[in-house]
C-alpha positions, -999 to +999 in steps of 0.1 A: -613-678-116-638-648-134-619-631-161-637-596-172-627-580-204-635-545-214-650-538-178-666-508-174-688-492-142-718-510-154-707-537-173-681-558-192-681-564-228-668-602-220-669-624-188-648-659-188-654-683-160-650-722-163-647-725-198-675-703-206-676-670-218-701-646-215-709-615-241-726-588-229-757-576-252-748-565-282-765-540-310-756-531-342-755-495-367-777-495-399-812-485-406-829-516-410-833-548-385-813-566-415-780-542-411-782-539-376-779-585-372-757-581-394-737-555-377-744-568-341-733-604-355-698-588-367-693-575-331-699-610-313-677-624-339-650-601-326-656-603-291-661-645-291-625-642-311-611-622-284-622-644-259-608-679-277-644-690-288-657-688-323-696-690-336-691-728-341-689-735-302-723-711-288-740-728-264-770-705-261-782-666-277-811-648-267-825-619-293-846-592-287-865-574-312-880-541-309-909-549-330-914-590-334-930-580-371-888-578-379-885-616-370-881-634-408-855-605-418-837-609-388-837-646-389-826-643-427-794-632-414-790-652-384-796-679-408-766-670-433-743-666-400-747-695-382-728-721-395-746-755-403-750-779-379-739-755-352-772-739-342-775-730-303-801-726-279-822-695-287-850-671-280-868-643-294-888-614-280-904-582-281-885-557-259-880-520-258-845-518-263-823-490-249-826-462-278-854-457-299-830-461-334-820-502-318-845-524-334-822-558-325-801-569-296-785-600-291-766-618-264-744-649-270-726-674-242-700-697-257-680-724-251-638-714-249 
């Protein structure tokens, strides 16, 4: 069974299917690449919370940066949020994001 939360015409915000749950990309408010992780990282909390998962059990998180030269200030604050010994899967890349103002984007699949 798919479970789709938040489901929109384009897209839902959260996608459960066989124990795995699936965020949509998220992006965050603030000026700098450091307020937007950290913004973008308080919205996966919430969603993963919603969904019965937690930051502990991500299997995998891919982030894109709008400029890679933001990749040790974004990584400071991944850093802080991920807890120890719990670090997924990742990768990192340049992309042009959807607005000109997003300079970090970040999608997360989980464990439930």
């Amino acid at each position: 069974m798919i479970e789709r939360m938040h489901t929109g015409t384009r897209m839902s915000k959260i996608v459960k299917h066989n124990g795995v749950v699936y965020l949509c990309g998220q992006v965050g408010a603030g000026e700098t690449v450091a307020e937007q992780t950290r913004d973008c990282l308080s919205r996966v909390d919430a969603l993963l919370q919603e969904a019965g998962s937690s930051r502990e059990k991500i299997l995998q998180a891919i982030i894109w940066l709008a400029d890679m030269d933001d990749f040790a200030e974004m990584n400071e604050v991944w850093d802080a949020w991920v807890p120890e010994g719990h670090a997924p899967a990742r990768a990192c890349g340049e992309a042009r994001l959807a607005r000109d103002t997003l300079r970090v984007e970040i999608i997360v699949t989980a464990a439930i």
